[in-house]
TORSEVO-954436 format. One line per field, with one value per residue (C-alpha): x negated, z, y negated; residue number from 1. Coordinates in steps of 0.02 Angstrom, whole numbers, plus 50000, padded with zeros to 5 digits. Example, Ala and Ser with C-alpha at 12.3 -4.5 7.8 and 13.67 -1.06 7.14 Angstrom:
c1 = 49385,49316 .
c3 = 50390,50357 .
c2 = 50225,50053 .
n = 1,2 .
# end
This chain:
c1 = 54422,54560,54542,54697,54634,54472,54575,54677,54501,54423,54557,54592,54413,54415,54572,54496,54354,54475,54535,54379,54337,54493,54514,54386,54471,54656,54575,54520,54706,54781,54658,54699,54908,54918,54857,55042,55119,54999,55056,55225,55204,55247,55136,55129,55155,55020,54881,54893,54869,54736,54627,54528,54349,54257,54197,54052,54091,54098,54153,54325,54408,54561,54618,54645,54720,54852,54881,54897,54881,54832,54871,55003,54941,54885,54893,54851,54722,54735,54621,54698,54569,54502,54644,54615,54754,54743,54814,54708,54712,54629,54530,54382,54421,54414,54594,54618,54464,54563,54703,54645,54525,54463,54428,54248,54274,54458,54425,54397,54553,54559,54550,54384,54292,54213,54339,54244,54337,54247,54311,54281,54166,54228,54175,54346,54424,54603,54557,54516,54354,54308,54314,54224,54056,54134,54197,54126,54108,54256,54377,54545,54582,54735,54771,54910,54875,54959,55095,54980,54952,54765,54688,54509,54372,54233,54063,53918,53900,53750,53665,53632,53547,53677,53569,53574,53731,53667,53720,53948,53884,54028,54048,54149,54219,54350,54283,54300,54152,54200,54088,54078,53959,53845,53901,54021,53860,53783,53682,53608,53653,53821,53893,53949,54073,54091,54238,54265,54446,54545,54722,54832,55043,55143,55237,55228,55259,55274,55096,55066,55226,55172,54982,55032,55136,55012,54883,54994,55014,54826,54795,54907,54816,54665,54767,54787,54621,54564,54671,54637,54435,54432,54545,54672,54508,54409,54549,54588,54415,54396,54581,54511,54340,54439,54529,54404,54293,54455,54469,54315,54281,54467,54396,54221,54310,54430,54273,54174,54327 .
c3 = 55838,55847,55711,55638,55605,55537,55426,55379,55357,55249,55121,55123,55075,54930,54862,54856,54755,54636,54623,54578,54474,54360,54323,54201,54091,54120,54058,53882,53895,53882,53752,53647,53687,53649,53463,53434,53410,53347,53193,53205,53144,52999,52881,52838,52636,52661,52760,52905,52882,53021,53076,53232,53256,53237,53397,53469,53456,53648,53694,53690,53884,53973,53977,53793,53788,53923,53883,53680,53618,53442,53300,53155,53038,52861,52798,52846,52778,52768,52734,52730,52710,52889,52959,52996,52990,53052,53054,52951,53045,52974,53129,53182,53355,53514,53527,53369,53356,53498,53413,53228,53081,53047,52882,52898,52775,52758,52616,52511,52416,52353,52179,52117,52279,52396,52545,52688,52854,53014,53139,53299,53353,53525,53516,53504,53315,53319,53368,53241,53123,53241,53086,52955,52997,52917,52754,52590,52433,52309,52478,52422,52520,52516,52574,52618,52588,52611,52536,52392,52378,52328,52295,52316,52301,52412,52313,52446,52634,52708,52861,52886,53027,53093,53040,52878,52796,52636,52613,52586,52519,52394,52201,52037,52032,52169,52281,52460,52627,52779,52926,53100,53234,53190,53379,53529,53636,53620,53447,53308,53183,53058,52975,52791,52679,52509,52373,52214,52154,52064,52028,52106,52115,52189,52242,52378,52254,52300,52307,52451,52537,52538,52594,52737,52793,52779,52884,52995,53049,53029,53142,53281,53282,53326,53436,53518,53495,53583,53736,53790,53752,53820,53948,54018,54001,54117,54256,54253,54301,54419,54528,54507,54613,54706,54788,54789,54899,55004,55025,55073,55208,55291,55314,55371,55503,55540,55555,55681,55791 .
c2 = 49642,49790,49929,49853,49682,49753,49859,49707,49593,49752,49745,49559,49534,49674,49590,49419,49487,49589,49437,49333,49474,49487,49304,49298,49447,49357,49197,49299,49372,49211,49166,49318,49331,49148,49180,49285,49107,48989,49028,48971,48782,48666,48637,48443,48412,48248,48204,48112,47924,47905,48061,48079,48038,48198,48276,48372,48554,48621,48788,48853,48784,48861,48680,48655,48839,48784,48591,48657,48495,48507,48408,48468,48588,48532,48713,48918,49014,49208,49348,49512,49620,49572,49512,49353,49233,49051,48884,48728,48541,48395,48328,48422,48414,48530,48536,48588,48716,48825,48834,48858,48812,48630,48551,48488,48377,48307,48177,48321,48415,48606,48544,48503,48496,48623,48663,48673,48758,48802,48903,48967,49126,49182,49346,49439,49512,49421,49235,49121,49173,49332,49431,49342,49431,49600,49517,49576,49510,49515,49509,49393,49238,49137,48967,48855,48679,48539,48646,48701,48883,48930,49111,49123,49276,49271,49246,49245,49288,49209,49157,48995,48855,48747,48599,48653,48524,48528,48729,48660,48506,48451,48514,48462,48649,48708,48815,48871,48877,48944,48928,49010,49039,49209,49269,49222,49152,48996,48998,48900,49014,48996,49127,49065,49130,49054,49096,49041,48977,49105,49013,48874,48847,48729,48870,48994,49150,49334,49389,49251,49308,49480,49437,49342,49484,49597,49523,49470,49657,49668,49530,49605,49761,49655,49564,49738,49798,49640,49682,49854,49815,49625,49637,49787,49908,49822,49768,49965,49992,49838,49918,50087,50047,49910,50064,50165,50060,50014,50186,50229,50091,50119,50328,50247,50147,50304,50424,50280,50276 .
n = 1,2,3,4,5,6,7,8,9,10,11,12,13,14,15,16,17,18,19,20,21,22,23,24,25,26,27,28,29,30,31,32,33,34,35,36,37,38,39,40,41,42,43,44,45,46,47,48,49,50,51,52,53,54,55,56,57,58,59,60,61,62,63,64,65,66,67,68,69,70,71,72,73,74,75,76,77,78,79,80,81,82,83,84,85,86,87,88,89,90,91,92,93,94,95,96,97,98,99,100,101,102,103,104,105,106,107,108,109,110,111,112,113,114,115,116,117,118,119,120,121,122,123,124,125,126,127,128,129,130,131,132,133,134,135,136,137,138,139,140,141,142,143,144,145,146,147,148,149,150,151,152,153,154,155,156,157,158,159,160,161,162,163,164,165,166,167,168,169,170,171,172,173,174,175,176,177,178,179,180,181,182,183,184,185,186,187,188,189,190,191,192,193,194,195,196,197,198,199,200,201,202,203,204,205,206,207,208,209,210,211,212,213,214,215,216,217,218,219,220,221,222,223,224,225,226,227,228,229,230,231,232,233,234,235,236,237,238,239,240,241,242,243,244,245,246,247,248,249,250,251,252,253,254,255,256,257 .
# end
């Protein structure tokens, strides 16, 4: 083999493994870029006539991300003082669960029940119920559902077993659970967040406009966040020792011959 094809195999190989290496980090990109639109949906004014059987909850794939087959919303929930924003579907189903919140318990209404939503935990702030481990007590939330706007307080932020059902079994009063994974790994621990109704309108209002709004720019700084930590941080260093070891072995090979 000529010093030139070595070369040529040296930085072939490199590049394959940069390769290998980055697709991992473009994968959480995608995951993280793609929540900048999810948001843009019609919320349905009824519930759908026929929901799908509920499925077992399987880690987030890059197949649901791409095909984005989800069903139409039923409403949006916001939190402002976290920044979490998401979209509400009826069906607890993969699909759905990458590209928002799913009502655990869709029989059940916002007035005179307990709302239960669980979200995903994939370890980054902007997607989906990231945040909810950092919410306090007395922190507003706002809902959108089925065209019925709803302003909750949060009550109680517990830990709880993922066995343990009977902790957003239903109520007379309206209230609101939200449940999450206690980490982005594999775990049977649930994060839950309960708030108690504060007032309901049939219309959207000012305060709801200007909430949404608000975390919406929250949420993109996490969005941000998420990027440089999750993803452009990492690829820097991955091309920075990528050329570095290129470097080095095309002034090894110089030095030998």
């Amino acid at each position: 083999m000529t010093n030139k094809q070595l070369k040529i195999a040296i930085v072939g190989l490199f590049t394959l493994a940069l390769i290998f290496a980055v697709m991992p980090f473009a994968r959480a990109g995608l995951s993280v870029a793609n929540k900048t639109s999810t948001l843009s949906v019609r919320v349905a004014n009824k519930m759908p006539k026929q929901i799908k059987a509920a499925e077992n909850i399987e880690p987030m794939t890059l197949k649901n991300l791409i095909n984005g087959r989800h069903d139409a919303a039923v409403g949006q929930v916001f939190i402002p003082s976290v920044g979490i924003e998401d979209n509400i579907y009826a069906a607890l189903t993969n699909a759905n669960l990458t590209f928002g919140a799913v009502t655990m318990f869709p029989e059940r209404t916002p007035n005179d029940h307990n709302l239960v939503l669980l979200g995903h935990h994939l370890g980054y702030e902007s997607l989906h119920f990231g945040k909810l481990s950092t919410i306090k007590p007395g922190a507003k939330v706002y809902v959108n559902y089925l065209n019925q706007y709803y302003k909750y307080q949060v009550t109680v932020k517990k830990l709880i077993k993922e066995t343990d059902i009977n902790q957003v079994k239903d109520t007379t009063t309206s209230m609101l659970s939200l449940v999450t994974c206690d980490r982005g790994t594999k775990t049977d621990k649930r994060i839950l967040v309960q708030a108690e109704l504060l007032s309901a309108t049939k219309t959207k209002g000012a305060e709801f406009a200007k909430i949404t709004a608000a975390t919406d720019r929250k949420n993109r700084m996490n969005i941000n966040h998420d990027l440089w930590r999750v993803v452009w941080r990492p690829v820097l260093i991955l091309v920075g020792v990528y050329l570095l070891l290129v470097i080095s072995a095309l002034l090894i090979i110089k030095r030998v011959n």
